[in-house]
PDB file of N, CA, C and O in Angstrom:
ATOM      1  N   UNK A   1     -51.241  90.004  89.400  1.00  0.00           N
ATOM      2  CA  UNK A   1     -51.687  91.285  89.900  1.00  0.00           C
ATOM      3  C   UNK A   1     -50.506  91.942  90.605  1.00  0.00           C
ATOM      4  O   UNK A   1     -49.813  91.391  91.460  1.00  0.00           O
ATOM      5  N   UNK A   2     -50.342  93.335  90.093  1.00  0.00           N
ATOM      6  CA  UNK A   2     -49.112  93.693  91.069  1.00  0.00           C
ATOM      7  C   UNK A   2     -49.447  94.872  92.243  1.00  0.00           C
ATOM      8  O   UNK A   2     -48.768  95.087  93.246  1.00  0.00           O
ATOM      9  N   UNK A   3     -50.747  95.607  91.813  1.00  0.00           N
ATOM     10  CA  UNK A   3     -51.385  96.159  92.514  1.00  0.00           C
ATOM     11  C   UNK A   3     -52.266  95.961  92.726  1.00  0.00           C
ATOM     12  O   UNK A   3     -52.671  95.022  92.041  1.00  0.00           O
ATOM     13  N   UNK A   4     -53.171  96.441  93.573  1.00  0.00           N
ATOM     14  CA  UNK A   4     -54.595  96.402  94.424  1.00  0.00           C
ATOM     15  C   UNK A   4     -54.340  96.358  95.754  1.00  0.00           C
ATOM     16  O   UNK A   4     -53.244  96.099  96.251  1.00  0.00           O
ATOM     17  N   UNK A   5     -55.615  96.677  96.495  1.00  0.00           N
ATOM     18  CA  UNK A   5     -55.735  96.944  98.055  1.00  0.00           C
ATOM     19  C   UNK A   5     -55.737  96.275  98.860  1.00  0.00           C
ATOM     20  O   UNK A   5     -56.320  95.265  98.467  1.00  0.00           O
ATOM     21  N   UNK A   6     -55.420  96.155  99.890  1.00  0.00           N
ATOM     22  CA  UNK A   6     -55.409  95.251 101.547  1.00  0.00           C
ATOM     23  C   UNK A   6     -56.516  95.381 101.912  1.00  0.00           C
ATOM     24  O   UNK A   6     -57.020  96.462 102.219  1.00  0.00           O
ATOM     25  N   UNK A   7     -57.133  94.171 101.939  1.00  0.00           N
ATOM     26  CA  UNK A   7     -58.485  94.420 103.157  1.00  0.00           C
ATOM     27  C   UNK A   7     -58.142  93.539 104.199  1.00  0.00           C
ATOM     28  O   UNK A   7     -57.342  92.604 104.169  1.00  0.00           O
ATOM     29  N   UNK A   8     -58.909  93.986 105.212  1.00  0.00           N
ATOM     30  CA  UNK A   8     -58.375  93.252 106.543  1.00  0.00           C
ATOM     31  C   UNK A   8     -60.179  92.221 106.700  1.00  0.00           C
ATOM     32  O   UNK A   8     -61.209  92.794 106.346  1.00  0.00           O
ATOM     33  N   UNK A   9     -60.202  91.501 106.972  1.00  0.00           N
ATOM     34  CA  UNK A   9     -61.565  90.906 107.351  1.00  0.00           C
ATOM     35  C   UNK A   9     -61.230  89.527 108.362  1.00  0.00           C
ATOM     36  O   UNK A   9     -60.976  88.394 107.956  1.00  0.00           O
ATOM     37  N   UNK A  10     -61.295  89.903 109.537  1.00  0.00           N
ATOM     38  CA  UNK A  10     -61.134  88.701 110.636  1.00  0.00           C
ATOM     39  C   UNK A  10     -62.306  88.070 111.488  1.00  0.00           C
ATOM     40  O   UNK A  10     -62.241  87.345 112.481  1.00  0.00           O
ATOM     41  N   UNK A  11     -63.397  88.565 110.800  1.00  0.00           N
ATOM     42  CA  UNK A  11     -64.989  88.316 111.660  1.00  0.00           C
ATOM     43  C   UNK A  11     -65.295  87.054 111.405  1.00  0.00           C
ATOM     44  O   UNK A  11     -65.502  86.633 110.267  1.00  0.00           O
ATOM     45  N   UNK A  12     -65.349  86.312 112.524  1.00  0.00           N
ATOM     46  CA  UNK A  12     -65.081  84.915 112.065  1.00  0.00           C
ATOM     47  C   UNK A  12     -67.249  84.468 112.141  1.00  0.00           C
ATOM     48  O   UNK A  12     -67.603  83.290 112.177  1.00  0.00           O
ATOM     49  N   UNK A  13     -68.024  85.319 112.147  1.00  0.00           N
ATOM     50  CA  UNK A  13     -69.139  85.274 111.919  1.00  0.00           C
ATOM     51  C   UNK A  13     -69.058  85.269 110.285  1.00  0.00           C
ATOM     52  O   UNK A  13     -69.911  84.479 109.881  1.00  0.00           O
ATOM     53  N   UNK A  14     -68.355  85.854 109.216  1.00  0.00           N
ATOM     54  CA  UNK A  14     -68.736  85.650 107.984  1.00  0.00           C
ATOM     55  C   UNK A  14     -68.058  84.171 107.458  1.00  0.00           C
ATOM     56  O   UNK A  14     -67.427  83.249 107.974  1.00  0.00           O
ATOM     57  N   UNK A  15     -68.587  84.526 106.103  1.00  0.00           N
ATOM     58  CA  UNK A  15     -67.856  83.108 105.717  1.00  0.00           C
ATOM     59  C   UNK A  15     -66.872  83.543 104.625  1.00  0.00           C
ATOM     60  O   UNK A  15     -66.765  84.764 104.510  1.00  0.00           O
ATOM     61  N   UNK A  16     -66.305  82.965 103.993  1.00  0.00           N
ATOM     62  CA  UNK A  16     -65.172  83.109 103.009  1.00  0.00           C
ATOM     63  C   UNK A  16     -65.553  84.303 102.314  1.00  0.00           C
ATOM     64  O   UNK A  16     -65.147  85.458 102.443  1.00  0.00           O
ATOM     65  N   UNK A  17     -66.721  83.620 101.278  1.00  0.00           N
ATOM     66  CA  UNK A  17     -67.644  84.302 100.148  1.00  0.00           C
ATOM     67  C   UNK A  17     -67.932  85.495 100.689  1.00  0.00           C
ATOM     68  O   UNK A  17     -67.814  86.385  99.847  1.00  0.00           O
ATOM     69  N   UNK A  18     -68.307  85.936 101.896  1.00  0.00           N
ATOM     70  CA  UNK A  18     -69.223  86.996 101.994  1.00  0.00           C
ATOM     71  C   UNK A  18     -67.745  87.844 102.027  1.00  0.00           C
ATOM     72  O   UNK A  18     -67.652  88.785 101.239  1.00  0.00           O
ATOM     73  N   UNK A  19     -66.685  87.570 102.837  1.00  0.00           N
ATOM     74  CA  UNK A  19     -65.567  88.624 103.008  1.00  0.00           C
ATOM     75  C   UNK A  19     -65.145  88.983 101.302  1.00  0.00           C
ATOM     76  O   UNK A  19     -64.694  90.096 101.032  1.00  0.00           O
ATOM     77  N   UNK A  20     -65.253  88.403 100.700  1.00  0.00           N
ATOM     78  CA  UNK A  20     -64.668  88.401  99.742  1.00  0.00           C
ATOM     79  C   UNK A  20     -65.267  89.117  98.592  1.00  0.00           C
ATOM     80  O   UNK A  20     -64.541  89.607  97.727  1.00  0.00           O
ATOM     81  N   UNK A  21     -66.705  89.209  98.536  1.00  0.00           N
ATOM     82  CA  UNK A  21     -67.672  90.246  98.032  1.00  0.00           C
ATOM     83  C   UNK A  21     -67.694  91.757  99.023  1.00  0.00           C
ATOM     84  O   UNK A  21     -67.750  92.868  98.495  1.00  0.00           O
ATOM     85  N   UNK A  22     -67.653  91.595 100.161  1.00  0.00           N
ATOM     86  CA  UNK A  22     -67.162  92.896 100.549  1.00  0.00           C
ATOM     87  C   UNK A  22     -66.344  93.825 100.280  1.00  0.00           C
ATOM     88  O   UNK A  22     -66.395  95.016  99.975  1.00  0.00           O
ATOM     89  N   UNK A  23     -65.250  92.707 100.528  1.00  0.00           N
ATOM     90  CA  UNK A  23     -63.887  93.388  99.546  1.00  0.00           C
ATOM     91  C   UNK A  23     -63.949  93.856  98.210  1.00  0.00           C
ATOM     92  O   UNK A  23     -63.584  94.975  97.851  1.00  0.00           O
ATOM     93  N   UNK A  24     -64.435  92.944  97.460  1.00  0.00           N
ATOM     94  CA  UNK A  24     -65.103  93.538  96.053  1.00  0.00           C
ATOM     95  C   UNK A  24     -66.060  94.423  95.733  1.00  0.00           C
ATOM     96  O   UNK A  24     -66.087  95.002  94.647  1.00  0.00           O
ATOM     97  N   UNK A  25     -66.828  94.570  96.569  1.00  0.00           N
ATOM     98  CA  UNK A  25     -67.771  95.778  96.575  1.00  0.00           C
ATOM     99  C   UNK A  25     -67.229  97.524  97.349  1.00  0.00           C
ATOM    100  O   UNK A  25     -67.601  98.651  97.022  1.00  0.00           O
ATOM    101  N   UNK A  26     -66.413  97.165  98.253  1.00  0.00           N
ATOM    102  CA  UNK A  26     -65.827  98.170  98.713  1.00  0.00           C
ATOM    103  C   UNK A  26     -64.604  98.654  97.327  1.00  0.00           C
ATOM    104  O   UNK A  26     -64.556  99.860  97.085  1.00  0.00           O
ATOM    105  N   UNK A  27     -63.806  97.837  96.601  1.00  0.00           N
ATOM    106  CA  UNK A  27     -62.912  98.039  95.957  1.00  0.00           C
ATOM    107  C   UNK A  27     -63.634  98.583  94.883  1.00  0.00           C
ATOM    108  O   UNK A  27     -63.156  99.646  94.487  1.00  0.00           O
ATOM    109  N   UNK A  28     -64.933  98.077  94.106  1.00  0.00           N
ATOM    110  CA  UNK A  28     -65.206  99.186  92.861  1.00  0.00           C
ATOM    111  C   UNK A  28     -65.927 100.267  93.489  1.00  0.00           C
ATOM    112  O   UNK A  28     -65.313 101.240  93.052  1.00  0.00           O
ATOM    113  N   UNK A  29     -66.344 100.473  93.830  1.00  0.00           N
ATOM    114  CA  UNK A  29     -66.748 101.576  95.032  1.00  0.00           C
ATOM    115  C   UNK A  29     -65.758 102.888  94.835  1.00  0.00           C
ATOM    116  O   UNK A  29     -65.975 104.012  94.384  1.00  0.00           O
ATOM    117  N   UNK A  30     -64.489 102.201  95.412  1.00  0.00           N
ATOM    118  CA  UNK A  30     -63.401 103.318  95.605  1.00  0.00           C
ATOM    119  C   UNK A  30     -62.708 103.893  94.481  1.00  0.00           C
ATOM    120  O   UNK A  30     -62.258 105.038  94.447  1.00  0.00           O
ATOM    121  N   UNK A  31     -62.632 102.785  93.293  1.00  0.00           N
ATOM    122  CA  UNK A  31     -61.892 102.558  92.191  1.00  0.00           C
ATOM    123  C   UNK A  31     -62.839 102.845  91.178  1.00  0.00           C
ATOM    124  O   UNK A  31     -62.363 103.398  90.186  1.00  0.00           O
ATOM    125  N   UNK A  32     -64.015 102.622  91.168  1.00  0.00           N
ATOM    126  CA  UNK A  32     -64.671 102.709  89.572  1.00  0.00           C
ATOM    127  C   UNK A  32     -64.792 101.562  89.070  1.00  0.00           C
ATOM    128  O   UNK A  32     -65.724 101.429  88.277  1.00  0.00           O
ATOM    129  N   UNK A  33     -63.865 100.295  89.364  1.00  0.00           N
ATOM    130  CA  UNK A  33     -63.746  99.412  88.517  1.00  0.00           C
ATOM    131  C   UNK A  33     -64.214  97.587  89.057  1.00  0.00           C
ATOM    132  O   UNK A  33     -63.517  97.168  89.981  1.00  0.00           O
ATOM    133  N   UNK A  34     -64.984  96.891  88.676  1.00  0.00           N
ATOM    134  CA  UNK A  34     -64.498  95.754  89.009  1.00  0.00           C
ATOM    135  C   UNK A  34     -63.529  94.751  89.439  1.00  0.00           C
ATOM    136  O   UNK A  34     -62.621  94.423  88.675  1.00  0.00           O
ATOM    137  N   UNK A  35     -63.627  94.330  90.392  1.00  0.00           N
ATOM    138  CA  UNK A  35     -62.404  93.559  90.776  1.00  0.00           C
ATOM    139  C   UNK A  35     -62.646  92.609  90.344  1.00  0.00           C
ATOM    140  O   UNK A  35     -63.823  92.252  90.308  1.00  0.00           O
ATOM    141  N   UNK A  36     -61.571  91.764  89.809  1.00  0.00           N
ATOM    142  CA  UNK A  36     -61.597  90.578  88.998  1.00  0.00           C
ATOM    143  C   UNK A  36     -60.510  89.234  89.601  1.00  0.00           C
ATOM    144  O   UNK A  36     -60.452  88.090  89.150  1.00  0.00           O
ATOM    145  N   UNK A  37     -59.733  89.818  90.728  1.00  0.00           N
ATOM    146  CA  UNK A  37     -59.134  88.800  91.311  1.00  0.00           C
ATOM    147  C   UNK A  37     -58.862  88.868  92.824  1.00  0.00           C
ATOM    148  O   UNK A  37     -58.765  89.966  93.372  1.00  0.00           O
ATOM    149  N   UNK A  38     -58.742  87.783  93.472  1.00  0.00           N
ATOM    150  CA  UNK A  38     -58.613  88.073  94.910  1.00  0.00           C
ATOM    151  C   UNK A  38     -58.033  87.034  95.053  1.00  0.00           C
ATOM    152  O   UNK A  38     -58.225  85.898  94.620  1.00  0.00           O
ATOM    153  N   UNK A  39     -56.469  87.986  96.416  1.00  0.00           N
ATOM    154  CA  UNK A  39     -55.435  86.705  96.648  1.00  0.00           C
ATOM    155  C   UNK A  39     -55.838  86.973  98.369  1.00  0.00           C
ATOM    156  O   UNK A  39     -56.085  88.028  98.954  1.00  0.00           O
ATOM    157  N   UNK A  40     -55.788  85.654  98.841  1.00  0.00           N
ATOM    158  CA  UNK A  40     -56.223  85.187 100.036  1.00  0.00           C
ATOM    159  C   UNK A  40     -55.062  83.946 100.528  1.00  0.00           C
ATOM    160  O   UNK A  40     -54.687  83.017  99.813  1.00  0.00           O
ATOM    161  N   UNK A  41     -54.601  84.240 102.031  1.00  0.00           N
ATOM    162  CA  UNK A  41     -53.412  83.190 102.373  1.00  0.00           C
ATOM    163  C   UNK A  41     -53.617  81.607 102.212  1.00  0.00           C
ATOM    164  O   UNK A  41     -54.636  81.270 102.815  1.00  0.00           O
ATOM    165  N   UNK A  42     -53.016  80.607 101.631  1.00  0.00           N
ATOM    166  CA  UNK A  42     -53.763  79.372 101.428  1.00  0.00           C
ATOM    167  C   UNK A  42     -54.488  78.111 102.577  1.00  0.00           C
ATOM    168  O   UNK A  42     -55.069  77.030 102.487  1.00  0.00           O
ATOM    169  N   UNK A  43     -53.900  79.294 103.916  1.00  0.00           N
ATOM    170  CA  UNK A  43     -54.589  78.380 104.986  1.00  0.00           C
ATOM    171  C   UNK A  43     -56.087  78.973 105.191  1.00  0.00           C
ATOM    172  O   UNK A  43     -56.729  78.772 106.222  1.00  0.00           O
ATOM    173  N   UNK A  44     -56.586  79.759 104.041  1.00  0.00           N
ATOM    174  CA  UNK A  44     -57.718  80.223 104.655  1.00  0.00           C
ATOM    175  C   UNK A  44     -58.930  79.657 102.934  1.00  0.00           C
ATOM    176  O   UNK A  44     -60.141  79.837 102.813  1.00  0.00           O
ATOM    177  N   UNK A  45     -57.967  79.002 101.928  1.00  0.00           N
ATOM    178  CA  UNK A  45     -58.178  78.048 100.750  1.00  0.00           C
ATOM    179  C   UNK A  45     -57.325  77.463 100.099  1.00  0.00           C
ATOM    180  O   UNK A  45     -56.366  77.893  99.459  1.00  0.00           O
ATOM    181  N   UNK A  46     -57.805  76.164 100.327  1.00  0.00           N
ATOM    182  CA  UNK A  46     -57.123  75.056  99.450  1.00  0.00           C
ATOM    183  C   UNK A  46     -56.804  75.028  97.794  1.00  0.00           C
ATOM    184  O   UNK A  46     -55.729  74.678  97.307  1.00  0.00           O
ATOM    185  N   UNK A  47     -57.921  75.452  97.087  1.00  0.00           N
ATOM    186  CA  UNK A  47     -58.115  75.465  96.194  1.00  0.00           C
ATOM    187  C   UNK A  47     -58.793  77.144  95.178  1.00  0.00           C
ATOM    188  O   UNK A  47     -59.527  77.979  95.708  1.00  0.00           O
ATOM    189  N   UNK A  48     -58.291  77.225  93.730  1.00  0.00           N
ATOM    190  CA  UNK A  48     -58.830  78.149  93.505  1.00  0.00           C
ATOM    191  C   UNK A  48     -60.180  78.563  93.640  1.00  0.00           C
ATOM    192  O   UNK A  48     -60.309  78.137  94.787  1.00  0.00           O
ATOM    193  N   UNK A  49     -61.269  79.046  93.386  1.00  0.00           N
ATOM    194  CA  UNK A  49     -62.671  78.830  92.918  1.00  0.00           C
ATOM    195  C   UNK A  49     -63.039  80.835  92.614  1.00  0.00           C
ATOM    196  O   UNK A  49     -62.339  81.839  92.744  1.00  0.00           O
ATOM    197  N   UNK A  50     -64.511  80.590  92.169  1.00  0.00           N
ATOM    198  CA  UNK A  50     -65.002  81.489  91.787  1.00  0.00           C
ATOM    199  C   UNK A  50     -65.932  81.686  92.815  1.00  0.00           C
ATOM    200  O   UNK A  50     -66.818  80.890  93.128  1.00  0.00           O
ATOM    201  N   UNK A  51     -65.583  83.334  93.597  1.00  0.00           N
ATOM    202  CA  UNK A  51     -66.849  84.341  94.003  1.00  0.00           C
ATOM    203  C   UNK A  51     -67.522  85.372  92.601  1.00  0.00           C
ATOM    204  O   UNK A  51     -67.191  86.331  91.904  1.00  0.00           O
ATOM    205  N   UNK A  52     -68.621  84.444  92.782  1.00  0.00           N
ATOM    206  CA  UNK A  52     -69.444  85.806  91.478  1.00  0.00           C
ATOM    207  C   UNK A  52     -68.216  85.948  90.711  1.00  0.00           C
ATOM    208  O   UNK A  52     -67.537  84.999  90.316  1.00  0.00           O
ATOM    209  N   UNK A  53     -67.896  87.514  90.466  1.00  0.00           N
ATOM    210  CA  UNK A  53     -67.374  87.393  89.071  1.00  0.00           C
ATOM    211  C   UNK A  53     -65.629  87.566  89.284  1.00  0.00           C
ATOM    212  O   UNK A  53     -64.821  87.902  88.418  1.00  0.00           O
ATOM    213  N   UNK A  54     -65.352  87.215  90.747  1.00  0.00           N
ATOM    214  CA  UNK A  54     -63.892  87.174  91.368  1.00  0.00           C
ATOM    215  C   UNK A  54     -63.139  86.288  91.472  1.00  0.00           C
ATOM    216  O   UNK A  54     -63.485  85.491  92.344  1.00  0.00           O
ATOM    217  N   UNK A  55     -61.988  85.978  90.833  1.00  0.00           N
ATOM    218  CA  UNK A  55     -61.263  84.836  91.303  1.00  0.00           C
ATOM    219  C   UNK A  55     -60.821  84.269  92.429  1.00  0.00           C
ATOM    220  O   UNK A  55     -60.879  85.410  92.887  1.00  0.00           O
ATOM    221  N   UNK A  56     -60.524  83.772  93.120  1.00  0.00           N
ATOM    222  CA  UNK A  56     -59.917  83.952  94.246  1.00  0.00           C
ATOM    223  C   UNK A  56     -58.982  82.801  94.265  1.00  0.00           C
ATOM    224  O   UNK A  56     -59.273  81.616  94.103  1.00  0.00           O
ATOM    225  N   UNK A  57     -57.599  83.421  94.528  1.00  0.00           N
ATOM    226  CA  UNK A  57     -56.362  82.478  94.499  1.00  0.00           C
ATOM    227  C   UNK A  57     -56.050  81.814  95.743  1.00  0.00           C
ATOM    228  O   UNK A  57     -56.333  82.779  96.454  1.00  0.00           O
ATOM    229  N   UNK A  58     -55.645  80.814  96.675  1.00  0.00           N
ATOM    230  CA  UNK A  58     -54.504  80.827  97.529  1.00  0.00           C
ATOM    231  C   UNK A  58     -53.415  80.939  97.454  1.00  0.00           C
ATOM    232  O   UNK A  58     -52.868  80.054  96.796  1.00  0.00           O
ATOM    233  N   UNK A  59     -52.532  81.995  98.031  1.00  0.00           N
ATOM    234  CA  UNK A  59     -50.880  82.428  97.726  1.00  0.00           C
ATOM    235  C   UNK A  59     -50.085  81.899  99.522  1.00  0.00           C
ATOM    236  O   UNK A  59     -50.502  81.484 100.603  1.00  0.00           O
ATOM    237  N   UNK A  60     -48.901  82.219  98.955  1.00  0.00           N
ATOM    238  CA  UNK A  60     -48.311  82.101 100.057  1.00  0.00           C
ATOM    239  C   UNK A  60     -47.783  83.859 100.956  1.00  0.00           C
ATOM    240  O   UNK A  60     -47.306  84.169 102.047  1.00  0.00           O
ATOM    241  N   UNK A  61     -48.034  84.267 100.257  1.00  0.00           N
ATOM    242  CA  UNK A  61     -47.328  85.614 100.643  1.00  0.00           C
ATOM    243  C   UNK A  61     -48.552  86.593 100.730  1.00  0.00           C
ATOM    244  O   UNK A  61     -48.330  87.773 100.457  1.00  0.00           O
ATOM    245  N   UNK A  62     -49.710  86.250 101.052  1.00  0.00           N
ATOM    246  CA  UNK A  62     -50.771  87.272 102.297  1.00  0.00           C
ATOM    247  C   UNK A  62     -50.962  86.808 102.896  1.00  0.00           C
ATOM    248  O   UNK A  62     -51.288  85.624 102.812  1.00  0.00           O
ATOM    249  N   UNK A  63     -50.840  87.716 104.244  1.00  0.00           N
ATOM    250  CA  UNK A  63     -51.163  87.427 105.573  1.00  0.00           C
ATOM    251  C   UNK A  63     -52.737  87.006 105.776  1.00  0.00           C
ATOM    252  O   UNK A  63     -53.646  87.424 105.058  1.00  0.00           O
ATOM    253  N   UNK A  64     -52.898  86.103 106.884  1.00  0.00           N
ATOM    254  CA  UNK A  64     -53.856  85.710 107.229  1.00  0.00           C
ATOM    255  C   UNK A  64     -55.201  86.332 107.351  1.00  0.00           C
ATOM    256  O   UNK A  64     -55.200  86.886 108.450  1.00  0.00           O
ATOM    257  N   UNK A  65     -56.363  86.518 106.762  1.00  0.00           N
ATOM    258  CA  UNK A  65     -57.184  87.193 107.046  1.00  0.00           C
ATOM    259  C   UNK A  65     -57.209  88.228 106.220  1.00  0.00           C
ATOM    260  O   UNK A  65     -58.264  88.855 106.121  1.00  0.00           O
ATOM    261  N   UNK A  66     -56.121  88.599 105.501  1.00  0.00           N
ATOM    262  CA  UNK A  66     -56.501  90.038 104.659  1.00  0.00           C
ATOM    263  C   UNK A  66     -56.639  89.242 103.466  1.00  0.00           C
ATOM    264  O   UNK A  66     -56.516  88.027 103.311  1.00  0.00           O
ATOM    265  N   UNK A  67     -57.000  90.426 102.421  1.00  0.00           N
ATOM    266  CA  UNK A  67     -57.613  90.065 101.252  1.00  0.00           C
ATOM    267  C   UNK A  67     -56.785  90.787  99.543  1.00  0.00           C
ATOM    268  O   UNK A  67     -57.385  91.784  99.141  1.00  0.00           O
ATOM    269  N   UNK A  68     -56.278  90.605  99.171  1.00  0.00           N
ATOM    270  CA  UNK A  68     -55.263  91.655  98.220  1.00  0.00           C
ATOM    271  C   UNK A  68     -56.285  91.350  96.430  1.00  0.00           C
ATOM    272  O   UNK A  68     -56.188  90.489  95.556  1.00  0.00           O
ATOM    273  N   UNK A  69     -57.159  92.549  96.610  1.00  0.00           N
ATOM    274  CA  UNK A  69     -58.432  92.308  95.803  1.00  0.00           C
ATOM    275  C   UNK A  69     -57.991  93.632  94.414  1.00  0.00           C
ATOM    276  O   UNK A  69     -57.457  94.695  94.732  1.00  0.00           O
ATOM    277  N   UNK A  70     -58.179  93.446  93.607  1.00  0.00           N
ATOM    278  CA  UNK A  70     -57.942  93.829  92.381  1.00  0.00           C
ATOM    279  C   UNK A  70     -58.014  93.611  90.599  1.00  0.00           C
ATOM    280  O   UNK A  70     -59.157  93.717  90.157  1.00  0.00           O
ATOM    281  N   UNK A  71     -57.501  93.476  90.113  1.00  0.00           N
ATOM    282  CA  UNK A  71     -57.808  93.459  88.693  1.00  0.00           C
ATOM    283  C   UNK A  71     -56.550  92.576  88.054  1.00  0.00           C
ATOM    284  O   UNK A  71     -55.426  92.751  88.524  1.00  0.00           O
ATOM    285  N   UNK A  72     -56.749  91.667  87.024  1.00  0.00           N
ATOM    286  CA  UNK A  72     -55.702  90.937  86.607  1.00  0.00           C
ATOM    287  C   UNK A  72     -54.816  91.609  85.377  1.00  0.00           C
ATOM    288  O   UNK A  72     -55.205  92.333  84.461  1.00  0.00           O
ATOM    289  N   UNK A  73     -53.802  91.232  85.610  1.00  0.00           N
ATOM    290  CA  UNK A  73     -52.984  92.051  84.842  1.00  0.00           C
ATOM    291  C   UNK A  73     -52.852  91.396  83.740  1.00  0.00           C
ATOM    292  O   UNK A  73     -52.612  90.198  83.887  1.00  0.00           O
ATOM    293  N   UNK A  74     -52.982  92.058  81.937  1.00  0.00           N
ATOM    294  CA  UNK A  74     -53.182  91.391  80.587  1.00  0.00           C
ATOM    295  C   UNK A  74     -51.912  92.047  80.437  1.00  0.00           C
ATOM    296  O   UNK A  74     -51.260  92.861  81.092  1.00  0.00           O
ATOM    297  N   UNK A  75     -51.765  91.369  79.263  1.00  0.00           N
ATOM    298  CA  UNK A  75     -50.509  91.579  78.572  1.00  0.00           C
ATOM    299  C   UNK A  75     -50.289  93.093  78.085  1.00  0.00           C
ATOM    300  O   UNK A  75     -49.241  93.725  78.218  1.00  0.00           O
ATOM    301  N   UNK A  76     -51.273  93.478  77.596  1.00  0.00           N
ATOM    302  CA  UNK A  76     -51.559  94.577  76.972  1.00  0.00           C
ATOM    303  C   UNK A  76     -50.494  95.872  78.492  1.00  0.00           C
ATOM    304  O   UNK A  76     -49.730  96.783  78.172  1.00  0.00           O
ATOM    305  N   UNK A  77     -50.794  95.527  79.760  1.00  0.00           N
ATOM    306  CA  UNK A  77     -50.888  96.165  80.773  1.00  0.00           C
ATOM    307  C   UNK A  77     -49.310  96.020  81.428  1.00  0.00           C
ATOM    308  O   UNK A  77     -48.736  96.811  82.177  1.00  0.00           O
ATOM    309  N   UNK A  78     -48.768  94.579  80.808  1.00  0.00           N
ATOM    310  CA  UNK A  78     -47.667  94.250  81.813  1.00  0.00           C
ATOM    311  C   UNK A  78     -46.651  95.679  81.343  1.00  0.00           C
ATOM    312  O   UNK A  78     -46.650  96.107  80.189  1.00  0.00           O
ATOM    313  N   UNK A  79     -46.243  95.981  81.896  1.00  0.00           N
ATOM    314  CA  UNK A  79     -44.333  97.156  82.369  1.00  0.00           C
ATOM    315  C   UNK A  79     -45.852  98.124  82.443  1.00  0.00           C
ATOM    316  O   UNK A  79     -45.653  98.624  83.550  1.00  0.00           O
ATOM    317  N   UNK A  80     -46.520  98.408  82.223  1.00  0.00           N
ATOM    318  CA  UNK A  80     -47.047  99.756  82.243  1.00  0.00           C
ATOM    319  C   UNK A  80     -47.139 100.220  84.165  1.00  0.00           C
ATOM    320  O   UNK A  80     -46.796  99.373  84.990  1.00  0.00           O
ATOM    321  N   UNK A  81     -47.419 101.015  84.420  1.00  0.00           N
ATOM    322  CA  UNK A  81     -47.251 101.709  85.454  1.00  0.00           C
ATOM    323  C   UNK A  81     -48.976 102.349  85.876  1.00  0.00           C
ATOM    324  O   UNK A  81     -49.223 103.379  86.503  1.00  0.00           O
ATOM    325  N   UNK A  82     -50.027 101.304  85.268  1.00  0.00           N
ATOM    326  CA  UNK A  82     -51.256 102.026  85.705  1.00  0.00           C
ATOM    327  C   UNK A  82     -51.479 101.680  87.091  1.00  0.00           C
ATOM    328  O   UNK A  82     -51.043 100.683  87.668  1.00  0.00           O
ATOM    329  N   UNK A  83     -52.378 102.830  87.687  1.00  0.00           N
ATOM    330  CA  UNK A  83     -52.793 102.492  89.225  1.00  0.00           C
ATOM    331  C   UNK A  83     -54.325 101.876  89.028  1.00  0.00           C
ATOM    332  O   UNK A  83     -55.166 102.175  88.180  1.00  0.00           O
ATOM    333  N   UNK A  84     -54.384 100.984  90.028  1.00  0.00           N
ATOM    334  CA  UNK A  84     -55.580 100.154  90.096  1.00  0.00           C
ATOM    335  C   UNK A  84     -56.197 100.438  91.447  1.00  0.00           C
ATOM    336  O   UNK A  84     -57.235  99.867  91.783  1.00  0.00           O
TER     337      UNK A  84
END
């Protein structure tokens, strides 16, 4: 993914899942489109898994607590310059 949005979610009343459908529900909302992947810092998951119909990665390079939610990039898409 090279684009998609920052969400910030630090409410330590939710749980993983729920921030993470927020984010996804706020993102097609804004966009029109389904989000299909979500990168999350790996101290906040060990492992990949599936929200509903979202991926969700652990990376090293998002900050704690935010959420970098968007659409996966196909081949068809790579050099192109679309906004997501």
């Amino acid at each position: 993914m090279m684009t998609g949005m920052l969400w910030l979610d630090d409410d330590k009343a939710r749980s993983l899942d729920e921030k993470v459908k927020r984010a996804a529900a706020y993102y097609e909302e804004k966009y029109g489109l389904a989000a299909e992947l979500c990168l999350v810092n790996k101290a906040m998951l060990a492992e990949a898994r599936q929200v509903d119909q979202v991926e969700v990665r652990p990376v090293n390079n998002v900050i704690l607590h935010h959420f970098w939610v968007g659409r996966a990039q196909d081949a068809a898409a790579k050099g192109s310059r679309a906004h997501i």
